[in-house]
TITOR-846621 format. One record per residue (C-alpha): x, y, z. Coordinates in steps of 0.2 Angstrom, whole numbers, padded with zeros to 4 digits, always signed. Example, Ala and Ser with C-alpha at 12.3 -4.5 7.8 and 13.67 -1.06 7.14 Angstrom:
+0062-0022+0039/+0068-0005+0036/
***
This chain:
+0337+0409+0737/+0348+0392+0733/+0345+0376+0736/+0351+0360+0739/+0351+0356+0719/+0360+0370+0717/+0375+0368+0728/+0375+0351+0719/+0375+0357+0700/+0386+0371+0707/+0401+0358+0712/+0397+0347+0698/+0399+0359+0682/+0414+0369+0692/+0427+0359+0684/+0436+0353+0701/+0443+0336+0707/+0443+0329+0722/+0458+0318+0730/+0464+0318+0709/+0447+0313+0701/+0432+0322+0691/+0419+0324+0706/+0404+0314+0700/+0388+0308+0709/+0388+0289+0713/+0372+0282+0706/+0372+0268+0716/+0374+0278+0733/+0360+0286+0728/+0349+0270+0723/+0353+0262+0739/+0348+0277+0750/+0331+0280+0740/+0328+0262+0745/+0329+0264+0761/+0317+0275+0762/+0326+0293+0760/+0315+0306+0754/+0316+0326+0749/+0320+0334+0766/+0325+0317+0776/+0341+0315+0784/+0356+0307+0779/+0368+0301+0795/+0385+0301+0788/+0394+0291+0801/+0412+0287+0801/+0417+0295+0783/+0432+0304+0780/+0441+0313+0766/+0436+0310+0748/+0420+0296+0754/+0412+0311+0765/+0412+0322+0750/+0405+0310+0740/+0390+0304+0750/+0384+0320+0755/+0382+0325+0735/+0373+0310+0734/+0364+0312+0749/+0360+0329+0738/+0357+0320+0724/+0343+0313+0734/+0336+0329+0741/+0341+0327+0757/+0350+0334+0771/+0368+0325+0774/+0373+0324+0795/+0390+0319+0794/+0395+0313+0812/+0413+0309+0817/+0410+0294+0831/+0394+0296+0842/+0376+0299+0834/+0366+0313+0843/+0348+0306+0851/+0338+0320+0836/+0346+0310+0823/+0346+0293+0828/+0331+0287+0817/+0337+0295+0802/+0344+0287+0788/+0361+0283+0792/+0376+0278+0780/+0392+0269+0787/+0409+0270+0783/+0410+0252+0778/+0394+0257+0764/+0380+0250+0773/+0363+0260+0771/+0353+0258+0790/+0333+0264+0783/+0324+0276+0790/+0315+0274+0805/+0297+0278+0808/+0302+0293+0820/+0314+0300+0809/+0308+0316+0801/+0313+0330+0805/+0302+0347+0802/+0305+0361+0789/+0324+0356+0784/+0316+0364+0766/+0331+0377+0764/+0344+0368+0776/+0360+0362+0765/+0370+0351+0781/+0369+0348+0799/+0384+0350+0809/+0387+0345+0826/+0396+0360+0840/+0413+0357+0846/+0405+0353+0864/+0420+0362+0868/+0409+0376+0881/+0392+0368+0882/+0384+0349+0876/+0386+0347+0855/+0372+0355+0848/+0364+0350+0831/+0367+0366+0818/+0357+0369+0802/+0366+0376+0791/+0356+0383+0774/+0359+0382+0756/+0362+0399+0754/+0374+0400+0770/+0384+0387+0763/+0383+0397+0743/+0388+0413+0751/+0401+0407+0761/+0410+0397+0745/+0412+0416+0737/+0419+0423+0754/+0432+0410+0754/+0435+0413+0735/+0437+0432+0736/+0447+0431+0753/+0459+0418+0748/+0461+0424+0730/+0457+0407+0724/+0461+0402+0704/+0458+0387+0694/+0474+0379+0694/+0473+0377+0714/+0473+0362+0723/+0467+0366+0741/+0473+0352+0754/+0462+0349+0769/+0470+0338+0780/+0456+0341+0793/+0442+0330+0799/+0428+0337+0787/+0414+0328+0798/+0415+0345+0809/+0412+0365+0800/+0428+0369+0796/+0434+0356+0788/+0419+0354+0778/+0417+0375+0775/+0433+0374+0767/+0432+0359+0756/+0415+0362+0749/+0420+0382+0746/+0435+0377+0736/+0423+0363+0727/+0408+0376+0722/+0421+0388+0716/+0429+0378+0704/+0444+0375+0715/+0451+0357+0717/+0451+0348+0735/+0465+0335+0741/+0458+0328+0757/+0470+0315+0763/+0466+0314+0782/+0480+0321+0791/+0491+0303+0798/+0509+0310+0793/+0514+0327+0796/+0530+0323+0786/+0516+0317+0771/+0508+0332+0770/+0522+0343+0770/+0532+0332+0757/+0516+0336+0745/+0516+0356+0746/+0537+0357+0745/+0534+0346+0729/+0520+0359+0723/+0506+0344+0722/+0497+0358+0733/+0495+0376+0733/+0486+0379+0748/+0484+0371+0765/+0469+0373+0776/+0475+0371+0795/+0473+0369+0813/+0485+0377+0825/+0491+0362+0830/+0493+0353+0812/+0501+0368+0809/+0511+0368+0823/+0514+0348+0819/+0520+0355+0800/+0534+0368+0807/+0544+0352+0813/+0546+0346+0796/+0561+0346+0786/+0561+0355+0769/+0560+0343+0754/+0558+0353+0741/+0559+0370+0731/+0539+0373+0728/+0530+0388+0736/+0511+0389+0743/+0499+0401+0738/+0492+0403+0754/+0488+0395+0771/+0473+0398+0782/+0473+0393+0800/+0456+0392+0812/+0446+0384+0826/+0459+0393+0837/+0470+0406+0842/+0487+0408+0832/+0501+0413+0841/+0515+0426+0835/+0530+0411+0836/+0520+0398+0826/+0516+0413+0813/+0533+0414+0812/+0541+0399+0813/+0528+0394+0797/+0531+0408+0789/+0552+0403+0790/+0546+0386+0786/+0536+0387+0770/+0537+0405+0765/+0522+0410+0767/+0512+0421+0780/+0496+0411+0787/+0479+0417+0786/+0468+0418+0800/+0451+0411+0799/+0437+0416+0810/+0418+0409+0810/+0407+0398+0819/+0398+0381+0814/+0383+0390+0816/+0388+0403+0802/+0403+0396+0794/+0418+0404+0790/+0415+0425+0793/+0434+0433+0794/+0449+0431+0784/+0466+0441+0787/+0482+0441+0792/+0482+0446+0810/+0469+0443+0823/+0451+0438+0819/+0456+0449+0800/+0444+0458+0792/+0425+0450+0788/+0424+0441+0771/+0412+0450+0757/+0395+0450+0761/+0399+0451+0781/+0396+0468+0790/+0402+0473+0807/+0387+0479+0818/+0394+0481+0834/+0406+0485+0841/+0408+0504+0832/+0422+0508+0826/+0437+0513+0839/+0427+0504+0853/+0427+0488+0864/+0412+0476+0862/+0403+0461+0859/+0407+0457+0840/+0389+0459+0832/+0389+0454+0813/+0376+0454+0800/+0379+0441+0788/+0373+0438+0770/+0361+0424+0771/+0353+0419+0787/+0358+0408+0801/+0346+0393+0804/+0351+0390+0820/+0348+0374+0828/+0337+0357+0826/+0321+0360+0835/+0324+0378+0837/+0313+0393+0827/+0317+0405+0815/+0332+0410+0806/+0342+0427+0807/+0354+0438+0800/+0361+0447+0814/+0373+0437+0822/+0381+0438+0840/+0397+0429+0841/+0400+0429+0861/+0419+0436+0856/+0424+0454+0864/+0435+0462+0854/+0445+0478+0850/+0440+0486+0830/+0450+0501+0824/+0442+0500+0807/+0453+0486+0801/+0457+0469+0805/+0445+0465+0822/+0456+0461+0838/+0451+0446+0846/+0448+0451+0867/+0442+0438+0876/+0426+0426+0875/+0411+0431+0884/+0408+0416+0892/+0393+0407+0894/+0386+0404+0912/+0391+0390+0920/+0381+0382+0936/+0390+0373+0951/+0381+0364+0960/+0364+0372+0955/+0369+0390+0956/+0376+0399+0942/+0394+0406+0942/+0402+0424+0937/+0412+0416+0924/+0418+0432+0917/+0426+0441+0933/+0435+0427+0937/+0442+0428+0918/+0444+0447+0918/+0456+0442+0934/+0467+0432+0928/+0471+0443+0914/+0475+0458+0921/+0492+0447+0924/+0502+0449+0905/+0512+0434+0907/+0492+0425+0905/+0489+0421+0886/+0471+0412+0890/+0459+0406+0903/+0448+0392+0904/+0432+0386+0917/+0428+0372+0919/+0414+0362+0933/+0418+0343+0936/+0408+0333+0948/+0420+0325+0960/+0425+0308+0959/+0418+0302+0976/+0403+0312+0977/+0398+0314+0959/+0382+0324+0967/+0394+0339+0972/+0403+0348+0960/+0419+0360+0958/+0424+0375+0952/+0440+0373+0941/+0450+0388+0932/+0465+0382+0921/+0477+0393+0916/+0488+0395+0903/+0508+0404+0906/+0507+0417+0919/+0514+0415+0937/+0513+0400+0950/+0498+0393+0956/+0497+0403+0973/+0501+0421+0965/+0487+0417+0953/+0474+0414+0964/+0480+0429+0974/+0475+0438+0960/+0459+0432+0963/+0457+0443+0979/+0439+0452+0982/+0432+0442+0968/+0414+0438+0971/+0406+0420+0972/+0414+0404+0975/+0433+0405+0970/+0440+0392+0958/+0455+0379+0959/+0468+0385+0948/+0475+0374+0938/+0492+0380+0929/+0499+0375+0911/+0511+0381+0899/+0498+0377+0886/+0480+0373+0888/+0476+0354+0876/+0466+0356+0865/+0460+0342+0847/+0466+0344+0830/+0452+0356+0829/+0461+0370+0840/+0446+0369+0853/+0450+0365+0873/+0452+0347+0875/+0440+0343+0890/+0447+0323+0894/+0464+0332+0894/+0461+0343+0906/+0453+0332+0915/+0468+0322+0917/+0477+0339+0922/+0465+0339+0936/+0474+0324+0942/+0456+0313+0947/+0450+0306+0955/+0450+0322+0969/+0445+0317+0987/+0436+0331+0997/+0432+0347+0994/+0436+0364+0989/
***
């Protein structure tokens, strides 16, 4: 069993650099968060950090003994008497609520996408966070000489999953936030980077780019999100390289690795369910335990992911999501048969619920569906025919919107909704 100390002297003896320097622990950081009251086990609320200054105060937050929070704009209500560290350096104390029980083996709290129920607080453990560093080293290949750009917001898992894997192996980390798609491009054709860690849509964004130079990369690995066979492709043309699908969770970090559809679970991963040949619920049994989340009990090591998939003994074909309930208007909705529905249509590449109250009389709710390709509106709700329970609006798209992080975009498809609504369903 590691610990936080551990994952500390692990980065700082690998050899790495971050953003071009040697990683180091700032001293002063850590004198001004012991000051305000941090002790072992305390959490540290990392609000409004980016790139290189996020890496840096969590090892201090380490440093310190403590469990690092980092945030991207709002502060969840568990963690709003904690420590907290501001972008602009600014150390806010501990407040006299702010402990937070048995965080002994936790290494980082992460925040859900919020992108299929409200963001949950993750507790992710030191020896989550060690086992998941090797996964991504043996999957990837990793070597010394590499320099791993991660453009992404490193305040949410994969971001962070990727450039603290590449730090504890060894592996050096250039993570300029993404504010250029030309920037970052211009840096891996001049070979300042050998390896890209993306979003669809960053790497969608990349694709558009204009070649400026002869270099190669190593590799490229693309998560948080379905990869489509045309952006595969048109990145392969673009940078020579095939990408690499990520699979994982915030709750167990990154799990699969491969080259088409979910890929094949990293080293230490096992398949539990479905058996080989079949369709099921992908049930995975990992090397270290999942701590769940703040406030609940217990840890595991069998994990159910909420995916359906296909596995023929190799890569693991990614199905559909089994989705969780949803409740309109007090009663709860067969999500999954309205789902199961709309994709019997081919032209249908994904489904998404979603319950909004209405803009007149918030205390009502509706039942919305978008839909992304497929037919018009009126043949897709025919398909709907027989279906059991309240029957959803159907909203059609060419592509569902989703953030940087390649999860459903709920303010856009809000605004796809066209509200405010008047009336009823």
């Amino acid at each position: 069993m590691v610990d936080r100390g551990d994952l500390l002297d692990r980065v700082l003896t690998g050899g790495a650099e971050l953003d071009g320097n040697p990683v180091t622990v700032d001293a002063g950081l850590c004198v001004r968060l012991l000051d305000a009251g941090v002790r072992p086990a305390d959490v540290v609320v990392l609000h409004g950090l980016s790139g290189a200054s996020l890496v840096l105060a969590a090892l201090a937050v380490w440093e310190c003994d403590a469990v690092p929070a980092p945030v991207g704009t709002g502060v969840p209500v568990q963690l709003a008497a904690c420590a907290r560290l501001s972008g602009d350096g600014t150390v806010r104390p501990r407040g006299d609520a702010s402990v937070v029980a048995d965080l002994s083996s936790t290494a980082v709290l992460h925040l859900t996408s919020g992108s299929t129920d409200r963001p949950k607080v993750v507790r992710r453990g030191a020896d989550s966070v060690w086992c998941e560093a090797d996964g991504y080293c043996d999957g990837l290949a990793w070597r010394a000489d590499d320099r791993v750009a991660v453009p992404l917001p490193l305040a949410h898992s994969l971001g962070w999953g990727v450039a603290m894997s590449a730090l504890l192996s060894g592996v050096s980390v250039d993570a300029t936030p993404l504010v250029r798609a030309e920037s970052l491009a211009r840096r891996a054709d001049a070979g300042l980077v050998s390896m890209l860690a993306l979003t669809a849509p960053v790497a969608r964004l990349l694709v558009a780019t204009r070649r400026q130079g002869a270099a190669a990369l190593r590799a490229a690995v693309v998560g948080a999100g379905p990869v489509t066979d045309d952006l595969a492709t048109a990145f392969r043309d673009r940078f020579d390289v095939f990408l690499t699908r990520g699979y994982g969770s915030t709750e167990t970090g990154g799990t699969f690795l491969g080259a088409r559809h979910l890929g094949r679970p990293m080293s230490g991963v096992d398949i539990v369910e479905p058996a080989v040949g079949e369709r099921g619920e992908l049930v995975l049994r990992l090397p270290a335990p999942v701590e769940g989340y703040l406030g609940g009990h217990g840890s595991t090591r069998l994990w159910r992911t909420g995916d359906l998939v296909d596995w023929a003994g190799g890569e693991v074909r990614f199905v559909a999501r089994r989705l969780a309930n949803l409740r309109l208007n007090g009663r709860f909705l067969d999500t999954e048969q309205v789902d199961r529905m709309l994709r019997r249509n081919a032209e249908v590449t994904d489904v998404y619920p979603l319950v909004l109250p209405r803009a007149d009389t918030p205390e009502i709710e509706d039942f919305y569906v978008f839909v992304e390709g497929g037919p018009a509106e009126d043949e897709l709700r025919n398909s709907l025919d027989g279906c059991p329970g309240p029957l959803p609006r159907i909203v059609r798209c060419n592509r569902i919107p989703r953030t940087t992080l390649g999860k459903p975009d709920r303010s856009a498809l809000i605004a796809l909704v066209g509200r405010p609504r008047q009336g009823g369903a």
